[in-house]
TIKE-221322 format. One record per atom (N, C-alpha, C): atom name; z negated, y negated, x. Coordinates in nm, 3 decimals, always signed. Atoms other than C-alpha are relative to their C-alpha. Example, Ala and Ser with C-alpha at 12.3 -4.5 7.8 and 13.67 -1.06 7.14 Angstrom:
% TIKE-221322
[N; [+0.000; +0.119; +0.089]]
[CA; [-0.780; +0.450; +1.230]]
[C; [+0.000; -0.120; +0.090]]
[N; [+0.006; +0.119; -0.082]]
[CA; [-0.714; +0.106; +1.367]]
[C; [-0.073; -0.109; -0.077]]
//
This chain:
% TIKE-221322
[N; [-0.110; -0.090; +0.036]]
[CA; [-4.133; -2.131; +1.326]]
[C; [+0.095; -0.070; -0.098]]
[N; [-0.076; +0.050; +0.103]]
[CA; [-4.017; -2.334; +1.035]]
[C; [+0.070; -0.094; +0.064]]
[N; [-0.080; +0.123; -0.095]]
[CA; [-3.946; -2.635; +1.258]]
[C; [+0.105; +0.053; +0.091]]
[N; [-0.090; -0.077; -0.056]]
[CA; [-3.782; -2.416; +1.465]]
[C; [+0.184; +0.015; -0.061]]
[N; [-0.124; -0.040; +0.115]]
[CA; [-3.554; -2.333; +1.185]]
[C; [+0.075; -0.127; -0.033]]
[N; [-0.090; +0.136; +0.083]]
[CA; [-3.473; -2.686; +1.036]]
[C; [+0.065; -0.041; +0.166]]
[N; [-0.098; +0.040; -0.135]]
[CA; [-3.398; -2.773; +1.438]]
[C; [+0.150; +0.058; +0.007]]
[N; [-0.139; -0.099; +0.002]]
[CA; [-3.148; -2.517; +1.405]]
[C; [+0.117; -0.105; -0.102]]
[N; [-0.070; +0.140; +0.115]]
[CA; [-3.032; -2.662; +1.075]]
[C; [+0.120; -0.130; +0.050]]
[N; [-0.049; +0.128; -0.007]]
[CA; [-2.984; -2.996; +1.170]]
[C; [+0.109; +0.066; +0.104]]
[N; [-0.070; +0.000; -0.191]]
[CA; [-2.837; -2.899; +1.538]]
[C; [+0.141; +0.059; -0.078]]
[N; [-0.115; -0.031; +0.055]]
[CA; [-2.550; -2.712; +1.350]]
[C; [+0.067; -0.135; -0.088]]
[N; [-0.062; +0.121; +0.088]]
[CA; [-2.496; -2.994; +1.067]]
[C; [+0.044; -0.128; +0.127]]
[N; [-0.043; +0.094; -0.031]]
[CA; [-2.463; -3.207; +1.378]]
[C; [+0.149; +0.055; +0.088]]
[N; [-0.090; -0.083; -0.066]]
[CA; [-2.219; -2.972; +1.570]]
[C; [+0.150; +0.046; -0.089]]
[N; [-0.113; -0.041; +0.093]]
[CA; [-1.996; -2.897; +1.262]]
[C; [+0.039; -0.149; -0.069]]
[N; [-0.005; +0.161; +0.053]]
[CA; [-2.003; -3.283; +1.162]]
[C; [-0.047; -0.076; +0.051]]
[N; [+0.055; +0.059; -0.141]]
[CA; [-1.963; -3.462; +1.442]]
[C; [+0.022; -0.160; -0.095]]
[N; [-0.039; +0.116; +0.033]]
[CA; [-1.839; -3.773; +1.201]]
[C; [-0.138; -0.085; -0.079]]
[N; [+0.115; +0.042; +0.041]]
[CA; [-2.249; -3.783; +1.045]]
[C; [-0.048; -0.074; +0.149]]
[N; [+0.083; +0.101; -0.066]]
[CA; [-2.434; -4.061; +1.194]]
[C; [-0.145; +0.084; +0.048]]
[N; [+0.164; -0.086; -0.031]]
[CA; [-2.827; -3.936; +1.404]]
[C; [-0.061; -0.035; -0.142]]
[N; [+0.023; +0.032; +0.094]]
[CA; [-2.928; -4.150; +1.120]]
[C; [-0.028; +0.056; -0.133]]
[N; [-0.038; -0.108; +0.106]]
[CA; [-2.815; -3.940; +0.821]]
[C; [-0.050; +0.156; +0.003]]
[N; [+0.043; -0.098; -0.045]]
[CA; [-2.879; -3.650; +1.013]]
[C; [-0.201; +0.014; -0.015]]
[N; [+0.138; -0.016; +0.064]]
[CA; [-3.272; -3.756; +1.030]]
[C; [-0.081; +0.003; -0.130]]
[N; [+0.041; +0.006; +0.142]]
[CA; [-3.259; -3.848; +0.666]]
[C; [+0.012; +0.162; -0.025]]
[N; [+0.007; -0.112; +0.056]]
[CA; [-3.180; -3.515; +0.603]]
[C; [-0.099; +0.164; +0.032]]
[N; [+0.051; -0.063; -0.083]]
[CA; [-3.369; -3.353; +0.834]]
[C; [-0.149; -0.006; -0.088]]
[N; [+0.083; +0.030; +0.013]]
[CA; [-3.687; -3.544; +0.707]]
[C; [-0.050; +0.032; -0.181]]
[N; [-0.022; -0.062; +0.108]]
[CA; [-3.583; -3.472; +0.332]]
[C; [-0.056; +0.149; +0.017]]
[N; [+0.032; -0.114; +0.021]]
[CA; [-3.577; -3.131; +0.390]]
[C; [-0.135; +0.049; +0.029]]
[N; [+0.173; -0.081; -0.031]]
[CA; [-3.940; -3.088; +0.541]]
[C; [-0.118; -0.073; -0.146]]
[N; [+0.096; +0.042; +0.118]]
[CA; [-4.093; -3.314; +0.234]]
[C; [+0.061; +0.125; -0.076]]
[N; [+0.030; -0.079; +0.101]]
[CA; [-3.927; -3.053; +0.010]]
[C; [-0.079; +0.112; +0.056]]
[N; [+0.076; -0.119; -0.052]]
[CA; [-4.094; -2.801; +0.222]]
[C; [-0.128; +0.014; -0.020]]
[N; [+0.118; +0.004; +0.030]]
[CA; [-4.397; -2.938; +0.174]]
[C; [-0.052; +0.028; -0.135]]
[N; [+0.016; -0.033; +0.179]]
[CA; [-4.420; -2.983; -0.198]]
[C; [+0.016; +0.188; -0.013]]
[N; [-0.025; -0.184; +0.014]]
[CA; [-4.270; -2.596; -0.228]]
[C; [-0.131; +0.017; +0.034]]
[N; [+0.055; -0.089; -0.080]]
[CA; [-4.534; -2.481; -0.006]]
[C; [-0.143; -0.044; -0.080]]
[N; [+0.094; +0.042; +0.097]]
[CA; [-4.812; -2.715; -0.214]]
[C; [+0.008; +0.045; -0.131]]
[N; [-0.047; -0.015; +0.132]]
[CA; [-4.693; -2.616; -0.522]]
[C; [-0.017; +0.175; +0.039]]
[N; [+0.024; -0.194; -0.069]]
[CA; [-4.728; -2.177; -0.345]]
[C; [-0.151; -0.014; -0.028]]
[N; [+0.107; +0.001; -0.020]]
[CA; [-5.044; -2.302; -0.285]]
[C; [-0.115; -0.022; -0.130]]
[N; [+0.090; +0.029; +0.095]]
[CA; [-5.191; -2.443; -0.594]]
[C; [+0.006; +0.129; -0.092]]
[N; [-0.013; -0.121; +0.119]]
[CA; [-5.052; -2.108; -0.812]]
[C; [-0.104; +0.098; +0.098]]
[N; [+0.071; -0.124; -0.062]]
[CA; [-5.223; -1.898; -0.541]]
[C; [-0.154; +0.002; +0.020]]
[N; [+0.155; +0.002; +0.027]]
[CA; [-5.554; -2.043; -0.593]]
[C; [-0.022; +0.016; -0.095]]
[N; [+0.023; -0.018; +0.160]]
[CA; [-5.518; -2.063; -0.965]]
[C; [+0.032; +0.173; -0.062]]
//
């Protein structure tokens, strides 16, 4: 579902800015799921503690 979502994401950032490189596009793509992770590690450690 989440992947779902960042597909979306990106697919627009590439559709509204056609002048970004795939490149840039995966950096950002790949950015955004590490912060996802941390967030979601960081949900996780308060919800055990």
């Amino acid at each position: 579902m989440i992947l779902v979502l960042l597909n979306k994401i990106v697919f627009c950032f590439k559709g509204a800015v056609p002048t970004l490189t795939n490149s840039y596009v995966l950096l950002l793509f790949f950015w955004s799921v590490n912060v996802l992770i941390i967030e979601l590690h960081k949900a996780e450690l308060t919800f055990i503690s």
